[in-house]
N, C-alpha and C positions, 0 to 999 in steps of 0.2 A: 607495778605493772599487773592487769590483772590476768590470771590463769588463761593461758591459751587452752581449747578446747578441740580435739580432733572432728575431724568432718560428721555431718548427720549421719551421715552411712553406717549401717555394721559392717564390720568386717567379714567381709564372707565373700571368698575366694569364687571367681567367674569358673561355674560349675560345668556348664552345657560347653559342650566341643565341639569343633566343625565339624567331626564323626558322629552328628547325632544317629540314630538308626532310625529310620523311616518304619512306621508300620500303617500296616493297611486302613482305610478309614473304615469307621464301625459302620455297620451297614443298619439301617433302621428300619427295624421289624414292625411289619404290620400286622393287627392282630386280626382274628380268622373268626368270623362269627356263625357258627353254623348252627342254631335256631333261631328262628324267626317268628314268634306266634302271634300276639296280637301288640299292643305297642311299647315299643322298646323306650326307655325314658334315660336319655345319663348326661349324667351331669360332670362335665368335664371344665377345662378354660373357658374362658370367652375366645370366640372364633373358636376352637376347636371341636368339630361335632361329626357326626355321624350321620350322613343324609342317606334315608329311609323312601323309596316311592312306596305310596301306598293308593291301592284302588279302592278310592274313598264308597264305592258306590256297590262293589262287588266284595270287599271284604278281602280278596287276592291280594296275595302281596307281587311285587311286580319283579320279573325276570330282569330287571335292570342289573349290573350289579354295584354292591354297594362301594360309595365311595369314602375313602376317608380323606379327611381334613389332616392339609403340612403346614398349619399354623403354628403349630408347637415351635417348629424348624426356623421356620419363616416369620416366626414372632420378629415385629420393631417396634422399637421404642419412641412411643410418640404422645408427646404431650397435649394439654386439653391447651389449647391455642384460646377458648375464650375467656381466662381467666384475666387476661390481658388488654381486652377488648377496651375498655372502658378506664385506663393505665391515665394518668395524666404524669408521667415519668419526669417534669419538675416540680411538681407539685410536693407541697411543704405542708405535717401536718403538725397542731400542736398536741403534745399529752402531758396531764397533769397528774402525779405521782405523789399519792401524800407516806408516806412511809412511818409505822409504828411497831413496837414490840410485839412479837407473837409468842409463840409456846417454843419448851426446849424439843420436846416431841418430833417437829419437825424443823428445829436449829432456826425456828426465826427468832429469837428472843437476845437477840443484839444491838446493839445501838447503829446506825446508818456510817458513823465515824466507822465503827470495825468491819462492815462488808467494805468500805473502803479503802481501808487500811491494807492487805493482805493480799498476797498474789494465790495464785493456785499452788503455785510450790510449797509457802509457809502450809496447806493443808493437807497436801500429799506427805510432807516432813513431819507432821504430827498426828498422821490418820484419821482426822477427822472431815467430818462434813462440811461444804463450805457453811461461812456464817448467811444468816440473811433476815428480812423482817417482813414483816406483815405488806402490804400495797391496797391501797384503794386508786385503781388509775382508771382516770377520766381523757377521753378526747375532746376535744373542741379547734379553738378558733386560737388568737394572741387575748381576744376579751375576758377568755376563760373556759369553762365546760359547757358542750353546746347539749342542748335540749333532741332527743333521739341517738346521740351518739352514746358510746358505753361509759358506763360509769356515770350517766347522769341522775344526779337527786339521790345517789347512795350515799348511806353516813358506814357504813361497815365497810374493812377489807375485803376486796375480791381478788388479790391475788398475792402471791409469795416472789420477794426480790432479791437475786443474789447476781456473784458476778460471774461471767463468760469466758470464754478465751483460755489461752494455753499461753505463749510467751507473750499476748497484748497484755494480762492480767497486771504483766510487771511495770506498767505504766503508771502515771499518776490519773491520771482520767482512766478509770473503768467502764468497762461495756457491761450490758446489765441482765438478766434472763431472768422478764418478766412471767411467772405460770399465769394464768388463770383458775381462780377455784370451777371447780364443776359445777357449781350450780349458777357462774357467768356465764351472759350471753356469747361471749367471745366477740373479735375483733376483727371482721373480714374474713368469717371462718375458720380462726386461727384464736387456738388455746393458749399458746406460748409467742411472746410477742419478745424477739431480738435484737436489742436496741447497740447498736460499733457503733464506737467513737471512730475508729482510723487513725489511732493516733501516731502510727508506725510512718506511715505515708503522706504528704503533704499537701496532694490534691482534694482527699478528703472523700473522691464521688470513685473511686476506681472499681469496686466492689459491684457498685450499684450498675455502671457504665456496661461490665462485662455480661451481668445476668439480663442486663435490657439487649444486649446483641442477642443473648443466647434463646432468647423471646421465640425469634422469628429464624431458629434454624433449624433442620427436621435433623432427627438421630439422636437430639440431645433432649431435656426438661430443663428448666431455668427456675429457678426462688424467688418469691414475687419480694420485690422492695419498697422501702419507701423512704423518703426524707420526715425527719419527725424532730422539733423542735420540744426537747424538755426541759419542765420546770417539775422541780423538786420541792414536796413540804418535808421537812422533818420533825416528825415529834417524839421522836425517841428517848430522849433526853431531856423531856420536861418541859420544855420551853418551844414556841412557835414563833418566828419568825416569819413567816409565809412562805411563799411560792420563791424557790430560786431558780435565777435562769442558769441551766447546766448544757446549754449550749445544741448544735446540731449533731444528732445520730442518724445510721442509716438502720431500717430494721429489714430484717433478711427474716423469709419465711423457713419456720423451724420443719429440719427435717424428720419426720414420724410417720404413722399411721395416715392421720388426718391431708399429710402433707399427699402423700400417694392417693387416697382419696382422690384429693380436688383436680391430680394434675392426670386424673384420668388411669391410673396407675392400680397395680393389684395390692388394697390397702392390708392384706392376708398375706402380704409376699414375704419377701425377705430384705433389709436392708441393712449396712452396716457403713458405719463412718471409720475412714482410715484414721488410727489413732497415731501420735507420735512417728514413728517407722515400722511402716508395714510394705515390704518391698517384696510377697506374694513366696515367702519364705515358709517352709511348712514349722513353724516354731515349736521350741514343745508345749508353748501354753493355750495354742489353740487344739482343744478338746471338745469333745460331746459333754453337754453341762448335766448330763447323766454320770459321766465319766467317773469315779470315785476322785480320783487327783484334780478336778478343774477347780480352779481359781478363777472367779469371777473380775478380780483385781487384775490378775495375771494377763488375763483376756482381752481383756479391756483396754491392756497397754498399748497391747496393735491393733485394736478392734471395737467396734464400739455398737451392742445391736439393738437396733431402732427399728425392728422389727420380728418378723420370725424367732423362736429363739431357738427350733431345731438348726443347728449347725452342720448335719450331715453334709448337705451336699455342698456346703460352705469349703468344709474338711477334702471332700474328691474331687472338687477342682482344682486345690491346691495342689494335692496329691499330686494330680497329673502334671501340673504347671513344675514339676519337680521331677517329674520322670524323663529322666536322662534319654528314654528309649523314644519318647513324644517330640518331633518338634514342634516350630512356635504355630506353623501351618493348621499343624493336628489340632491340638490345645484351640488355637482363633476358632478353628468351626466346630470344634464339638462342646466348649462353653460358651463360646461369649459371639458376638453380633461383630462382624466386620466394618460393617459402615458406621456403629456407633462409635467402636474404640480410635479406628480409622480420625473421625470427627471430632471426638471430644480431644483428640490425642492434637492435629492437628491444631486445633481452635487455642488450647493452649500454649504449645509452639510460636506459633502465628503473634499471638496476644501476651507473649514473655511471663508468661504465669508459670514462673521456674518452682512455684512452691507445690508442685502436685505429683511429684516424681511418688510418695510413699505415703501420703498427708491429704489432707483439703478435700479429700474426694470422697466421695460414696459410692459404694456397690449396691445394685438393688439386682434383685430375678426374682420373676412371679412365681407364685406357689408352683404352680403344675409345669413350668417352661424351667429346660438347664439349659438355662440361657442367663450370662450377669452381663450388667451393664453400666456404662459409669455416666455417675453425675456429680457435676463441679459444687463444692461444697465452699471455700474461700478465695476468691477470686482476686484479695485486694492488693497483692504484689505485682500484678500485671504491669507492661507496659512503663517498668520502672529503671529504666537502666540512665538515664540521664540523671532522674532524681539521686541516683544513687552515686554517681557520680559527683555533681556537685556538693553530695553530701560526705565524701571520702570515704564511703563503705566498701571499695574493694580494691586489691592492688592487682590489678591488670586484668586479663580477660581470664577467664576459667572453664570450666567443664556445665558451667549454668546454662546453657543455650541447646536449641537445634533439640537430637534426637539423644546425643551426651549427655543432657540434662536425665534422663529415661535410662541409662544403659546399667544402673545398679541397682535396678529392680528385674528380678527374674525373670518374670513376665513380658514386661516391654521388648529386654534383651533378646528373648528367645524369638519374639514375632520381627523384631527389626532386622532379626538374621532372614528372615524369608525375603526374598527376591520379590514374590509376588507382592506381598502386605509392603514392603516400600512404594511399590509401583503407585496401589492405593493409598497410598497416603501421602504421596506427590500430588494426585489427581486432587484429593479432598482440600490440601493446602491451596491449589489453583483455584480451585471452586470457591473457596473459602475467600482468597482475594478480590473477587467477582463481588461479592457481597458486602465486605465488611474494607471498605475502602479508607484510603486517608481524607476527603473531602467527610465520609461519613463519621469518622471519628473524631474531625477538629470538629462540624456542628455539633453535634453532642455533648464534647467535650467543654464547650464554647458556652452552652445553654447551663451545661449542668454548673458552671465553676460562678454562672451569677447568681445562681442560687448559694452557691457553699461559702464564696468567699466573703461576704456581710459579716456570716456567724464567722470564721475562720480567723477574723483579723480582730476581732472584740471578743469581750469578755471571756469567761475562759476558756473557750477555744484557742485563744490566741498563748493563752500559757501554755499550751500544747503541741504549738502547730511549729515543726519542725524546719518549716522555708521561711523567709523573710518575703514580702508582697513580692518585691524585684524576682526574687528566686521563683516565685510563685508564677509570677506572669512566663515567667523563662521556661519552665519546664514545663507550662500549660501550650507554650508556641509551638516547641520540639514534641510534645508527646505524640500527634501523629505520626510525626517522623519513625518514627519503632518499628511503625508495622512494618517497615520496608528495610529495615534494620534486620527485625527479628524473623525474616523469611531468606534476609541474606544469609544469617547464621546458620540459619538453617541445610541452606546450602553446602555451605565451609562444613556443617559438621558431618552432615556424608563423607565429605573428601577426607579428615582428618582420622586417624587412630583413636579409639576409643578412652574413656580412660578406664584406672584400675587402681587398685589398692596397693599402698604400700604396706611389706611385713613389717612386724617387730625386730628391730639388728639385735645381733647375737655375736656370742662374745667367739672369738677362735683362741688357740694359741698366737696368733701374732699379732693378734689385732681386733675388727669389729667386720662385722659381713653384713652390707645389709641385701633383700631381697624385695620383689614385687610379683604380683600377677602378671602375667604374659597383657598387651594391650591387642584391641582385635582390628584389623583393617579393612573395609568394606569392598577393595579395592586387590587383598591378598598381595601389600607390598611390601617388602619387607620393612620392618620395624626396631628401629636402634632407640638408645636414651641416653637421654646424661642427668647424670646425678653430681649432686652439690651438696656441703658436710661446711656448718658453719654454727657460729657460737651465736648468732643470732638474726631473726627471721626474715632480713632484706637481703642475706644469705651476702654480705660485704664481707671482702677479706677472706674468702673460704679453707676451711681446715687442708679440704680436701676437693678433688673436682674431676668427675673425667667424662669423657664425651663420646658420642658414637658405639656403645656397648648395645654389644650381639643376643647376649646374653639376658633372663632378668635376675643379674645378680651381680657383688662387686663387694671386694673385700678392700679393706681400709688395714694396710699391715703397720698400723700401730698403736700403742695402748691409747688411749682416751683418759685423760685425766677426770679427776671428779667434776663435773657441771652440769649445765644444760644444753642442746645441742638441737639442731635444727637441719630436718633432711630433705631434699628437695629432689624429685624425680619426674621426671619430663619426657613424654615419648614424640619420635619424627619418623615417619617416613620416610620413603625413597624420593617422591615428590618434594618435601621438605615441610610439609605440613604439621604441625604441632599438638601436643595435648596432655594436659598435665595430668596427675595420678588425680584420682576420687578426694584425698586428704585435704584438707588445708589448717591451717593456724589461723585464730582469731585477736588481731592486737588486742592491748587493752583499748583501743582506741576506737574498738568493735570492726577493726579493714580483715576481710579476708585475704591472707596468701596459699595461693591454691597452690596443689602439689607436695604439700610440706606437712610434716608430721613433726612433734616435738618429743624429744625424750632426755631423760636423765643419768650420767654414769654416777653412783655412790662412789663412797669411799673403798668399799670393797671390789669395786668394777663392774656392780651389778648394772644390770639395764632397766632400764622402768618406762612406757612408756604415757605420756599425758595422757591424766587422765583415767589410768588406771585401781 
């Protein structure tokens, strides 16, 4: 069996209390200009200025008084709509990739076999860089390299290829991160070209599907995609073979500079990709990269910056997002934009994109506005809860849904306790239904699956593709069905108990005690659980078992002999409503059991928990 692994979450105790203290909101000073002489020049935001009457004709400056600009305040986030214009969103492109040895200088001097060989783990465990080689990548047609498009009539590489992703890496089909050299023309405006497989997911277009909604809705920015059939040369290794067919990727516009640029954005701002678990925790390794003690590695783990690389005011929003004395109210309007978080918050709810709780997203805020704002970075888990199903990834319902999904990240937690930012974000869900309908998502869905499914079921796509046709056609009929699923959930997850973390048990003299966070009720009703003490994780036959506890805590008064043991905690209401702890176990069989922590008694009676 392989090693059960504790929930993504860190362990970190639900901080903020219904006694938060209220303080006054910061009032915003306007600044006082009292010389006036001939013309004043400043250079501030876009939209944000300083309107001057002047009597062009007498030289007066005019008794109007001056006004200033609440764009700073009033800053939204609104993407450049026509980058889209022109989208043919089934549209299949090909690129041609010849691949050869580069230099060790910048780690391409590997053979094509070793970028593919390797997950990101194998380089995080050995400290180094990933491996990767040299690219000459051409676009065109199925004929070949077309004539105007890039990469035509070059015999030299213009760009460096390695691989992408975080847990897709460990696949056998790798996704690829094409650079471009600088002195290419680029591809659609675009220097780095992101080629997913999807090989997690069995429709194949889910990714692409999410960012084409996300096209046409105001509050958010969307990553331009595309379907792009490659073929691979390798000469790394001496020998050429030609062109191999490597099947259909989706490529996703890379987040940077350039990215902020196009979509109308402050390309001078600030942006960072949520790394690994980043649940808006003031950790200690985010620093000023001034700092003496920063760790750029460290950093990185929760954080990823793809822009700016002052971190100040990265650092005082956090700050605040942690100040016990702020609530979620305070925090919403004096960093961040209501109707965006409102929206993007919303739009993934709605679209079962359970994987954005601490992950997948992006923080962006323009240089001169403290103002952050999110945008959706991995979209491809959306919408997948049948898939998952017929695929036996989870044993029974969990804490993945609704607004639950959100509640162990600090942030969310503290805004979802506001009465009012719920109200908005009912509204924004209703509005959101208005738009993004089930007739709307089977055509789409419809369009895009006779594009994907050709490459899907041949060649080697098909070594990869995780549904069989029948499975395919099955979870292509139901996928609309979600929407109306995942807005019921949504529902239920109001009404239900939050969840929360279970302690580490701890030994007594008589026995084991285990312990949890208190769970929170939207509803203020009271909140019992029951807990379950078993040798193994479908939790049959239990050691121990008891029900209806007032308390979060419950002692087991007897020794635990040496093994492994499996604990199960569960909270209900008064209503009778359900909701298990944040934990779960993962079979070897890859099924989540939510609720459940796994630990060890030694020889000695020590406790150890997975994992540790």
């Amino acid at each position: 069996m392989k090693k059960g692994k504790r929930g993504k979450k860190k362990r970190q105790g639900i901080e903020d209390s219904l006694g938060e203290i209220m303080r006054k909101e910061n009032s915003i000073k306007r600044l006082l200009l009292t010389v006036l002489t001939a013309i004043l020049t400043v250079s501030v935001m876009s939209g944000c200025r300083v309107v001057i009457n002047d009597d062009a004709e007498t030289g007066n400056v005019s008794d109007e008084p001056i006004v200033f600009s609440n764009s700073t305040v009033d800053y939204k986030l609104k993407d450049n709509k026509s980058l889209y214009e022109n989208d043919d969103d089934n549209s299949v492109i090909t690129m041609y990739l010849t691949v050869t040895k580069g230099n060790s200088s910048e780690a391409t001097d590997h053979t094509w076999e070793e970028v593919n060989t390797y997950s990101v783990y194998y380089y995080e465990e050995k400290g180094v860089e990933r491996y990767g080689v040299n690219g000459l990548l051409q676009v065109g047609d199925e004929s070949g390299p077309k004539a105007g498009e890039l990469g035509y009539g070059k015999q030299a590489p213009n760009c460096t290829v390695t691989i992408r992703g975080q847990s897709s890496s460990s696949y056998g089909q790798k996704n690829y991160k094409i650079k471009l050299k600088n002195n290419s023309e680029g591809w659609n405006g675009q220097m780095v070209i992101n080629l997913n497989k999807h090989q997690g997911e069995g429709l194949r277009f889910r990714n692409k599907l999410m960012y084409d909604l996300q096209e046409n809705l105001n509050d958010m920015v969307a990553l331009r995609t595309q379907f792009v059939h490659l073929y691979v040369r390798d000469l790394t290794q001496g020998e050429d073979i030609g062109f191999e067919d490597y099947g259909l990727y989706t490529q996703v516009e890379q987040a940077n500079k350039n990215f902020l640029k196009a979509h109308g954005l402050d390309r001078e701002g600030f942006l960072y990709k949520l790394n690994n678990i980043f649940e808006f925790y003031n950790y200690d390794a985010l620093k000023l990269a001034s700092d003496p003690d920063y760790d750029e590695d460290d950093f990185t783990y929760y954080l990823k910056t793809k822009g700016d690389k002052d971190n100040s005011k990265l650092l005082k929003m956090i700050e605040d997002v942690n100040d016990s004395k702020l609530s979620g109210g305070e925090i919403l309007k004096r960093w961040f934009d209501e109707d965006n978080v409102a929206t993007w918050l919303a739009f993934n709810i709605l679209l079962g994109s359970v994987d954005t709780q601490s992950r997948n997203t992006l923080l962006y805020s323009p240089l001169n506005v403290d103002k952050w704002f999110f945008i959706n970075w991995d979209c491809d888990d959306s919408m997948n809860n049948y898939e998952r199903e017929i695929r036996d990834l989870s044993a029974g319902e969990g804490w993945e849904c609704g607004i639950s999904n959100y509640w162990g990240n600090v942030f969310f937690r503290k805004i979802l306790k506001d009465d009012g930012f719920r109200e908005v974000l009912d509204k924004k869900m209703n509005e959101l239904r208005e738009l993004i309908t089930e007739e709307k998502i089977r055509k789409m869905a419809n369009e895009y699956a006779k594009v994907v499914k050709p490459y899907v079921f041949s060649g080697r796509d098909l070594l990869g593709e995780p549904l069989t046709e029948e499975e395919y056609d099955d979870v292509l009929e139901k996928f609309p069905e979600e929407l109306d699923e995942n807005y019921k959930a949504y529902l239920e997850s109001l009404e239900k108990p939050m969840p929360f973390f279970i302690g580490k048990p701890a030994l007594t003299d008589a026995g084991i005690s285990f312990i949890w966070d208190p769970s929170y009720d939207f509803q203020s009703e009271d909140i019992y659980y029951d807990v379950t003490l078993a040798d193994n994780y479908e939790l049959k036959n239990p050691i121990f078992s008891k029900n209806d506890i007032y308390m979060n805590s419950v002692t087991y008064n007897k020794k635990l002999p040496e093994g492994q043991y499996f604990l199960n905690v569960k909270a209900k209401d008064t209503s009778g409503n359900e909701q298990y702890a944040f934990d779960y176990y993962v079979s070897s069989e890859s099924i989540k059991y939510f609720g459940t922590i796994c630990f060890y008694v030694d020889s000695k009676g020590n406790v150890k928990i997975e994992g540790e």
